[in-house]
C-alpha positions as CSV (number, residue, x, y, z in Angstrom):
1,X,24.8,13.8,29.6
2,X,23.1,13.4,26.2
3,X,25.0,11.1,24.7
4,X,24.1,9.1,27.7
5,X,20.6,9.7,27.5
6,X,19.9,10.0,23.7
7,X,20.4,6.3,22.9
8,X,17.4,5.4,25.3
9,X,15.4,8.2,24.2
10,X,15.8,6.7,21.0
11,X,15.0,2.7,22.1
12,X,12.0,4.3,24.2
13,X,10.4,6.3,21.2
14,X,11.2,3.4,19.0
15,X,9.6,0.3,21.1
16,X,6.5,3.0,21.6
17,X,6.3,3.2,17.8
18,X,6.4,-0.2,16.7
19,X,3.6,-0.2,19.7
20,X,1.2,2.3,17.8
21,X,1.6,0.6,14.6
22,X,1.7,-2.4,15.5
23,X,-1.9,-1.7,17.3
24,X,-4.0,0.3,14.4
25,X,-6.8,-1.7,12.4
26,X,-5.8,-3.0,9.6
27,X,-9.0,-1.6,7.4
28,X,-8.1,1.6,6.6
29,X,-4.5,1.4,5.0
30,X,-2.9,1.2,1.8
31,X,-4.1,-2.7,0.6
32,X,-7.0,-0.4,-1.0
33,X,-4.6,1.7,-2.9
34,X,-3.0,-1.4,-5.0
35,X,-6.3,-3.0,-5.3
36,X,-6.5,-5.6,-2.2
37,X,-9.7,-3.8,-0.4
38,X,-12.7,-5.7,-1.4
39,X,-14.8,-2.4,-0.9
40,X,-15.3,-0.7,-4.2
41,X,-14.7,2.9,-3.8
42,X,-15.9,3.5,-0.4
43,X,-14.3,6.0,1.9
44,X,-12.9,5.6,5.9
45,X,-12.5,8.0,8.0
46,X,-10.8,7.4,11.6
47,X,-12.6,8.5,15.1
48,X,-12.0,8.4,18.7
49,X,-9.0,6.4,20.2
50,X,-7.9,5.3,16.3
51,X,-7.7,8.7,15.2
52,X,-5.9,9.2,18.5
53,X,-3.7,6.2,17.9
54,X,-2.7,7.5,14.5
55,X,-1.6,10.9,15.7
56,X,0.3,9.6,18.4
57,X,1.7,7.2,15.6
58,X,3.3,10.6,13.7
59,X,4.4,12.8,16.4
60,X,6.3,9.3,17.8
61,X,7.9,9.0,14.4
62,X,8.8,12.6,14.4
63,X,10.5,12.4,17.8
64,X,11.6,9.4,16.8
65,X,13.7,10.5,13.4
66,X,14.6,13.9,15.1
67,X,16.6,12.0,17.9
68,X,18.4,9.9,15.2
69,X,19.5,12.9,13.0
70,X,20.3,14.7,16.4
71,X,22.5,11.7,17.5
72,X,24.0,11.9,13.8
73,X,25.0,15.0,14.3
């Protein structure tokens, strides 16, 4: 039964992560790191549904690469 079941675990958890990233504001990532932000030096901190968003965003690509190694196996 879970060889039946983990490949569409693992289509599920993938669509809902390209979701969750594909949805988070573009503001706050790493074009400040190499120099692209136009802000100099300022700091941004996430609240509400983006903070949210982002955890759901990590526990989604932990599912998502623990059902890949467990289907490796």
């Amino acid at each position: 039964m879970l060889e039946k079941a983990l490949p569409i675990v693992q289509i599920v958890s993938s669509l809902l992560l390209i979701i969750t990233v594909l949805l988070q504001n573009r503001e706050g990532g790493a074009g400040g790191i190499l120099g692209g932000d136009g802000v100099g030096g300022s700091f941004y901190t996430k609240r509400g549904m983006e903070k949210s968003l982002l955890y759901a965003t990590i526990v989604l690509a932990f599912f998502f690469v623990g059902s890949s190694i467990l289907s490796f196996v």
